[in-house]
N, C-alpha and C positions, 0 to 999 in steps of 0.2 A: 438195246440191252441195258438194264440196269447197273448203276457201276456200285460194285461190293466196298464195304467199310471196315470190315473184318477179317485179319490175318489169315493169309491162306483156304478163303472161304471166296472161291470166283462164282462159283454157280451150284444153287440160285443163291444171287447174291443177297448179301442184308444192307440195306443202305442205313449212313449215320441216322441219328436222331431227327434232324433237321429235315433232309433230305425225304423224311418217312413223313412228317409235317407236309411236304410240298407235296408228295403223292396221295396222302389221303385226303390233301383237300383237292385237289384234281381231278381224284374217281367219285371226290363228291360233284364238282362242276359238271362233269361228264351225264350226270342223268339232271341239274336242276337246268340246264341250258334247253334242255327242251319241256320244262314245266310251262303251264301257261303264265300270263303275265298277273291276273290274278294268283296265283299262287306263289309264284316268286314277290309280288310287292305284300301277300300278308306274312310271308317269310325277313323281312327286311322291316316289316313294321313289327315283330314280334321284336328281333333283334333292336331296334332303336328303343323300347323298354327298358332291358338292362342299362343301355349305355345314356340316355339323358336322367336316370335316378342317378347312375356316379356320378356325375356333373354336376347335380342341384343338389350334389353332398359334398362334392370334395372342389368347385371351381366355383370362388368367390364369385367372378365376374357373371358365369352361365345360371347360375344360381338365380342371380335379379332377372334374367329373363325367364326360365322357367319356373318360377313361382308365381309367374301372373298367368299360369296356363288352369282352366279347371280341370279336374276328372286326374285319373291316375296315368300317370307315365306311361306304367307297364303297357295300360291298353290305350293307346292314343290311334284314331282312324287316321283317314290323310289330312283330314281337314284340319284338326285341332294339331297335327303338326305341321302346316301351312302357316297357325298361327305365330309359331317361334318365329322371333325377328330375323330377318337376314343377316348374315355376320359377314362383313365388309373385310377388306383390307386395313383399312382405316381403323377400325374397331382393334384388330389384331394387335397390331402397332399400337394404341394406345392402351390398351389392356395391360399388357405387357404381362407380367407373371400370374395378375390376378385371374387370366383366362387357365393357366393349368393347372392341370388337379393337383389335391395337394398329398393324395395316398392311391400310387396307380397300382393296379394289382400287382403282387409279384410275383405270380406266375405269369406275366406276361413278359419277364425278361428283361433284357438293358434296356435303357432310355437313350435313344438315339437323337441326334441333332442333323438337321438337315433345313434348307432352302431356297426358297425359289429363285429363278436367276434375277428378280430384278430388274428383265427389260421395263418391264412398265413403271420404276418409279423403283421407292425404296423397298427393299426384297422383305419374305416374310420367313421368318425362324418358325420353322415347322419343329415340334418334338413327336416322336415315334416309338413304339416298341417292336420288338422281335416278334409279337404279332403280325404286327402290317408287313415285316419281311416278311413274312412266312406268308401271304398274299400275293406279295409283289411276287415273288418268284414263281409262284404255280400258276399265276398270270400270263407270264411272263412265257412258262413251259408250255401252257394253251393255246398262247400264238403261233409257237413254233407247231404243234400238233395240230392243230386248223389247218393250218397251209400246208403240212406236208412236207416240214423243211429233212432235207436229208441229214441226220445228225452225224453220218462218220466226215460230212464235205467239211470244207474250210469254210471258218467266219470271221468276216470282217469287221471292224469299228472303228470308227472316223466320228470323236467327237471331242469337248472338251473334258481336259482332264485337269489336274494340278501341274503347277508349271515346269518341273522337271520329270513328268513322266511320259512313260510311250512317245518320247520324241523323233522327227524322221531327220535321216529318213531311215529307220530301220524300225519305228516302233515297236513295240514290243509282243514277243509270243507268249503263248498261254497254251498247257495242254488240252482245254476244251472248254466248252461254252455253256455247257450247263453240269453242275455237279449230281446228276439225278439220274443222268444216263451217259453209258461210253461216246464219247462225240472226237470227231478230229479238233485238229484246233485250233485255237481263235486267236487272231491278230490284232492289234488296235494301234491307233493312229492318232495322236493327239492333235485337232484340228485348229484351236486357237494357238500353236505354236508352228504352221507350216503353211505354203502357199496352197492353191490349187495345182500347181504343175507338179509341185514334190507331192502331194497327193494322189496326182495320177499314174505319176511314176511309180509310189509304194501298190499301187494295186494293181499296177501293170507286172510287179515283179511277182508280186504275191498271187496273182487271178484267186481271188478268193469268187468262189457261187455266190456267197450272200455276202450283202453288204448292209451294215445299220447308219445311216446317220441321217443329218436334218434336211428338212427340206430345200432349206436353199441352198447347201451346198450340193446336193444331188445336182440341181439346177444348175449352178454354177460350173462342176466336171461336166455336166451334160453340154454343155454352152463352149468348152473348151474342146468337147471331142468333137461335136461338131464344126469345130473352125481347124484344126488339125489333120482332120480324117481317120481317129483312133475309134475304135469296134471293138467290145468284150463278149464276144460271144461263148464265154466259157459260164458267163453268169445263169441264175438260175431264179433268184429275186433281187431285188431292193426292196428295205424295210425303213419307213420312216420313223418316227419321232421327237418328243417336244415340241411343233410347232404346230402352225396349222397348214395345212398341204392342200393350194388352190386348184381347181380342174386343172389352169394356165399352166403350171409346173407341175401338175401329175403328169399330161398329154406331153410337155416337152421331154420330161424325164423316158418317159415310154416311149416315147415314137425314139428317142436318140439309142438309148441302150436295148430293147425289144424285150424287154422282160416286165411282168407288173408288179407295179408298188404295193407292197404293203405298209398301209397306217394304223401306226398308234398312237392313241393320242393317251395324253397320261403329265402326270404334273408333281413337281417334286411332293407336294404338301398331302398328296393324296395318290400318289400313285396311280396306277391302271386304271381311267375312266373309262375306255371304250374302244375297243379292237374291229377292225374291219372284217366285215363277212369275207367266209374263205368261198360263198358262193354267188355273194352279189357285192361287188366292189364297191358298188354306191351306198353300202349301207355300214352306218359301226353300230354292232353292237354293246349297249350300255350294259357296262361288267358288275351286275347288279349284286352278287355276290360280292363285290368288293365296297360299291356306293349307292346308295338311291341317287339320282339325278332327279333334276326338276329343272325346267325350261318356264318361263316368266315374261310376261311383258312387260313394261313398264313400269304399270301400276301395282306389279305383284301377281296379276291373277294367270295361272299356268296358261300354255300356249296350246292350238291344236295342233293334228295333223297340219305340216305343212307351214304352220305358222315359225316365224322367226323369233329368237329373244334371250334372254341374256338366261345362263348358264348356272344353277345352285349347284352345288356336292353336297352330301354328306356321309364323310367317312364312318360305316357302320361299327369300324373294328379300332379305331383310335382310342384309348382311351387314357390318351398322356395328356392332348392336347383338343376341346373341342372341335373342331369342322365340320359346325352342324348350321345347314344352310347355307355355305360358305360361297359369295358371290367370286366367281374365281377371275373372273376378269374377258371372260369369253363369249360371245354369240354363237347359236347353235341352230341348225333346223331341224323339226320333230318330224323322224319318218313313219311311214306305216309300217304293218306288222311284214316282217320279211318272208319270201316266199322260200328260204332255206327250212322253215319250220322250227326256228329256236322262237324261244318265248321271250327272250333278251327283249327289252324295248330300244329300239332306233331312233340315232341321228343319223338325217340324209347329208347333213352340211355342217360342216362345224368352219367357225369363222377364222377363229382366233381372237386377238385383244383388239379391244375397244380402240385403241389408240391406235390399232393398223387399219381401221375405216376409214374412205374421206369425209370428211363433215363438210354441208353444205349450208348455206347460210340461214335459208329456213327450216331450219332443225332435221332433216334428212341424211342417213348416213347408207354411203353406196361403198360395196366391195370394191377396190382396186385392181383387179387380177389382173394385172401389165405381162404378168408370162403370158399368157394367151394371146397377145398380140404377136408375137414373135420376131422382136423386134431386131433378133440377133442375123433376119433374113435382109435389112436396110444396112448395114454396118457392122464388122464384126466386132460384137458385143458381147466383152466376159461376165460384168457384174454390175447391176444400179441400185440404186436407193433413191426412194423418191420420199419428200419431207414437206408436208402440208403448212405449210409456214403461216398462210393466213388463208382465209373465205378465199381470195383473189388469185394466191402467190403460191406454186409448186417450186422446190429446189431437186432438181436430178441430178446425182452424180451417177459417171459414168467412169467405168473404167472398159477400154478400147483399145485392139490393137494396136489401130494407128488413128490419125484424126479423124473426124467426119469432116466430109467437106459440105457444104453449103445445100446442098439439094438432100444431103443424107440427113442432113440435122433438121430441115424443113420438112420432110415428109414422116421423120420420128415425131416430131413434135405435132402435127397433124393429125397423125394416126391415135399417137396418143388422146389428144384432146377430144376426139370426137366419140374416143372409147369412155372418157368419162362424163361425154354429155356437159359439159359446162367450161364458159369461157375462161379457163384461168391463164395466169402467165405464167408460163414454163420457161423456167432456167436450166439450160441445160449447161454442166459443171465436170470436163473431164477432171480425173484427178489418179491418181496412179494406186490409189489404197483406199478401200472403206473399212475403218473400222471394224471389229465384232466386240459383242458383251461379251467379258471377263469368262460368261459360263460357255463362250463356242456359239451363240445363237446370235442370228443375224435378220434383221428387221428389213426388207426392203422397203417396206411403206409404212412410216409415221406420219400422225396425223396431231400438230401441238395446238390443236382446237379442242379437241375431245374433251371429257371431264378429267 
């Protein structure tokens, strides 16, 4: 039921301004999602028209690149926007203001500041307007409406916050979870300020159905209830995001708590790329309403079905700040059309960052998925990070109930090794605490070979 904005007017309700924004672009989502994929990508290239003429009017830096384009903006095919150079991190960062425009419309509301967490290196100052909310959140409401989330149940959040907010262990309540409709409501947890055990405890007290946070700490609670013997069966899903969510720790998280994941993948700079099908888990689909994607090889030229490669955006509706072509820092695989009947184009695999591959000495880089090995079944094992030190040299920490003894460390280290195919030396390194980034996100595999 819609929640009313208007004194004394419950039903049928009028929702705020905003709120009318996130619904009518909704009931728009609700019939393009089954357009075909030809008609959503000439819907998205209609749309990239408007937005690269602002830019080659009002953004010094995008300007030099789009002026070496021929033919007119407005009508550009895929190919002659294949030709826009790709916009790096790097690029970002040295642009510095001459990337944003310098007259953004003003009907599109405040200018908003936000950025990425920075795991990979120095973070990127994203600018925003009350447009792209007004995306994020009907995105945001689509997820929940795919899956069928019950909106009167309780909802959880477990992730980083500001460092004196939602602290445990009581975190903090919220009358409900989305402003757009009546919901029970919602609890959060701020994760870069508590353990896993006060963790488990706040959701032990709370049993909240849904719960949102990252993938490894899913992993992680999952890894402690199975060395405990604690069971939530009052749950109804787990929902991911920010990271990238391996088969290894999707299958741990689900086999431990019996409920399935739901993935979103999505990124401060550009919000909601890609939502998991609520009919085929193996697939997300690309929230093309919100970004065109493009998958790439090395040399630039797009990828097929099935083929692996590094990840573009382009945010259709930005128009504070380019992110057009924007190399986000992630590996992706391109699925086929999904047998749910949306016209959304699919990823079957998304990797995450570059810098969580291992790199091999002949320029080959292989996914680490160490949850799948399930190493928590040799020794009880809360938490690792494995750190690619050099071609030769792995460092593992570990944090462990109690020590391994000699036959436990030998056959982790076996099993590992022969999971990644190459003779490295492993260090295995208890230590009582690993770190997380400032933003709550936690890296189990870097790789300091990478670019």
């Amino acid at each position: 039921m819609l929640k009313g904005h208007k004194s004394s007017v419950d039903w049928p309700a009028i929702p705020s301004a905003a709120d009318a924004e996130t619904l009518a672009l909704l009931c728009q989502f609700q019939e393009s999602e089954w357009w075909s994929g030809d008609k959503i990508l000439d819907c998205q290239l209609r749309q990239l028209g408007p937005l690269l003429t602002h830019f080659q009017q009002t953004s010094p830096f995008f300007k030099n690149r789009l002026d070496q384009l021929d033919g007119d903006l407005r009508n550009l095919d895929l190919d002659a926007f294949r030709r826009i150079p790709i916009l790096t991190r790097t690029d970002i960062q040295e642009a510095g203001d001459t990337l944003l425009s310098t007259a953004i419309p003003k009907d599109h509301g405040r200018l908003l500041h936000t950025a990425s967490s920075g795991s990979t290196g120095r973070p990127v100052n994203a600018r925003k307007t009350d447009v792209n909310q007004a995306f994020h959140r009907a995105l945001n409401l689509r997820n929940h409406l795919w899956h069928k989330h019950d909106l009167s149940a309780k909802f959880a959040t477990i992730r980083g916050y500001a460092p004196d907010y939602a602290l445990a262990p009581d975190g903090k309540y919220l009358s409900s979870w989305t402003s757009v409709y009546k919901t029970g409501p919602s609890v959060v947890l701020n994760s870069t300020r508590c353990t896993i055990g006060e963790q488990l405890h706040w959701i032990m007290k709370e049993r909240p159905p849904y719960i949102l946070s990252y993938p490894h700490n899913f992993h992680a609670l999952a890894l402690r209830c199975r060395e405990i013997g604690v069971t939530m069966p009052w749950l109804k899903a787990l929902i991911t995001f920010s990271e990238a969510l391996s088969p290894g720790k999707r299958a741990i998280i689900e086999e431990t708590f019996g409920v399935l994941v739901e993935d979103m993948y999505s990124a401060a700079e550009v919000s909601m790329i890609a939502l998991q099908c609520p009919e085929d888990p193996g697939h997300y689909h690309i929230q093309s309403e919100n970004v065109l994607v493009e998958v790439v090889k090395d040399d630039g030229e797009p990828c097929a079905i099935g083929e692996t490669g590094r990840l573009l955006v382009t945010d259709l509706h930005n128009f504070a700040m380019p992110f057009v072509r924007y190399e986000i820092g992630d590996l992706a695989t391109i699925g086929p059309a999904c047998k749910c009947g949306r016209g959304l184009p699919v990823l079957k695999r998304i990797y995450g960052r570059v810098r969580n591959m291992l790199y091999l000495e002949g320029g080959e880089q292989v996914d680490p998925d160490i949850a799948a090995l399930h190493l928590h079944e040799i020794a009880p094992l809360r938490q690792y990070q494995m750190v690619q030190k050099s071609y030769t040299d792995i460092d593992m920490k570990l944090i462990l109930a109690r020590p391994l003894t000699d036959e436990e460390a030998n056959r982790m280290r076996t099993l590992i090794l022969d999971a990644l195919g190459y003779p490295f030396t492993l260090n295995l390194i208890p230590v009582d605490d690993i770190p997380r980034h400032p933003s709550g996100k936690f890296e189990d595999f870097m790789s300091e070979m990478g670019p």
